[in-house]
N, C-alpha and C positions, 0 to 999 in steps of 0.2 A: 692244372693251376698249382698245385701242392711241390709236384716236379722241379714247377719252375721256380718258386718262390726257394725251394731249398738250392737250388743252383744258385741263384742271386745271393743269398747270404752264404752258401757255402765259400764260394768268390771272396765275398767282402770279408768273411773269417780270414782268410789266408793274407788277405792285403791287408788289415790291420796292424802294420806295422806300428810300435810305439802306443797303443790300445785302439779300443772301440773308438776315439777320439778322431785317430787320423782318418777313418774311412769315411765320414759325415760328412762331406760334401759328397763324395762320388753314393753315397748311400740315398742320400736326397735324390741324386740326378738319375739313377736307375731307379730307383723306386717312383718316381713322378714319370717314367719313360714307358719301363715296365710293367705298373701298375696302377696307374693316375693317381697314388697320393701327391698330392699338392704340400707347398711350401708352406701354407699356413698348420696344415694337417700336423707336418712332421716334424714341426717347432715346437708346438702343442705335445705332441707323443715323448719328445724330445726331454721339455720339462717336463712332463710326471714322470719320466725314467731317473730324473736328477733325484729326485724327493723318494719314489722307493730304495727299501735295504736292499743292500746285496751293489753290485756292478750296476754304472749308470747307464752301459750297453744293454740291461733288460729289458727295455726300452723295444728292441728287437721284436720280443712275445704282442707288446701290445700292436705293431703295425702286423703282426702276423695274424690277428684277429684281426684287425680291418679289412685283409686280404681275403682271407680265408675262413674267418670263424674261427671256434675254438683247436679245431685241428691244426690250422695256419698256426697260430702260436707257440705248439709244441714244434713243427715243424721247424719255424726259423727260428727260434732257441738252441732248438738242438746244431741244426746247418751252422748257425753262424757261431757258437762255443765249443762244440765238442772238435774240427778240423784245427782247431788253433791251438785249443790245449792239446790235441795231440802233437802237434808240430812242435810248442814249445817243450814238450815234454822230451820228446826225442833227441831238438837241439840243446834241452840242458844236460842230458846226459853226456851229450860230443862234447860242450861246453866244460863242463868238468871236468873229464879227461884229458883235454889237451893245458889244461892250467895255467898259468901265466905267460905265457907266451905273445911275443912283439907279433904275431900274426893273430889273434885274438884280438889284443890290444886295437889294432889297425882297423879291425873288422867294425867293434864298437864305435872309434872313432867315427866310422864312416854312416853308420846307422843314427847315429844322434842326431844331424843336421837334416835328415830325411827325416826322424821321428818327429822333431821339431815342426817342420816344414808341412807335413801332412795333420798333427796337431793345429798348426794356426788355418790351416785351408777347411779347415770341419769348423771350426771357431767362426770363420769367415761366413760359412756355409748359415752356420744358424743364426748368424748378427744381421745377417743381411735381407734376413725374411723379419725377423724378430724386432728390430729398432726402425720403427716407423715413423718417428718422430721427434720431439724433442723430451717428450714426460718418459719413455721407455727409453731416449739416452740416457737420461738424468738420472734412471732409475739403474740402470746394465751399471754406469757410473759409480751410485752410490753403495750397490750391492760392493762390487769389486773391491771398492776402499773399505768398507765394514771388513768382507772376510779377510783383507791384506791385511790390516791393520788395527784387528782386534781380535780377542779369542771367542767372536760369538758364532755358533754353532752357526753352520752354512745353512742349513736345512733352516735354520728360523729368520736367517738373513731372507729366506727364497723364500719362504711362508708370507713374513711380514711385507716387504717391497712388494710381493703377486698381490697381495690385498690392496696396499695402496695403488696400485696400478692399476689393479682394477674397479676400484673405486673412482679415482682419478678419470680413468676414461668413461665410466660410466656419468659423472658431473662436467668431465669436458672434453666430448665427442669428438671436437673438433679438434683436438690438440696431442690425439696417438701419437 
């Protein structure tokens, strides 16, 4: 089990193109394949990765204790951060040396649209378990315009809307 579960975020390490972001939907769909976490589970894991310090990819330790217990956690911690910072560490170093160069330049170019792309498809991934109704659009909504368009800390923006949400659903069952 431990084998496999580091193979699977080893994987997802590498393909993280543009952050932990982009690989959240294909993250979801092997881990629901691989390991029966379900879609509710890994929305749920999902948001209390947002609200811990550090990277909201830590997120990773906690389905790795679902998998596996305490050992699973260090396990896909390690699988899924240490292949990528190595990787980036290596490409920043090429990076550097070859310097401003129109074949850099091109390379960048080309990564953005893909980084983009793989960012909205993990977006997609957890809106689409996560927005079940009209009180959690209204809510995904009014988070979004708060942290767009004011300076109030995001962690209090997610604190407060989770309470009334869950409030909310708690008073009106019917209206998730």
């Amino acid at each position: 089990m431990l084998i496999k579960l580091a193979g699977t975020f080893i994987l997802l390490s590498v393909l993280a193109v543009g952050g932990g972001t982009a690989v959240l939907h294909e993250m979801q769909d092997v881990l629901l394949a691989e390991f029966g976490i379900g879609p509710e589970v890994f929305v749920k894991t999902y948001g209390i990765g947002q609200l811990a310090p550090g990277p909201n990819m830590t997120m990773v330790t906690l389905l790795g204790i679902q998998i596996a217990g305490a050992l699973g956690a260090v396990v896909a911690g390690l699988a899924f951060f240490v292949p990528s910072s190595v990787l980036c560490l290596g490409v920043g170093r090429v990076w550097n040396r070859i310097g401003e160069t129109p074949w850099r330049r091109a390379v960048q170019n080309g990564f953005e649209p893909i980084s983009i792309g793989l960012m909205c498809s993990g977006v997609y991934a957890v809106g689409k378990t996560a927005l079940l109704g009209p009180i959690t659009i209204g809510l995904a909504v009014l988070s979004c315009a708060l942290i767009l368009r004011t300076r109030m800390n995001p962690m209090i923006v997610i604190l407060g809307l989770g309470a009334a949400g869950g409030l909310l659903a708690y008073l009106l069952p019917a209206w998730r």
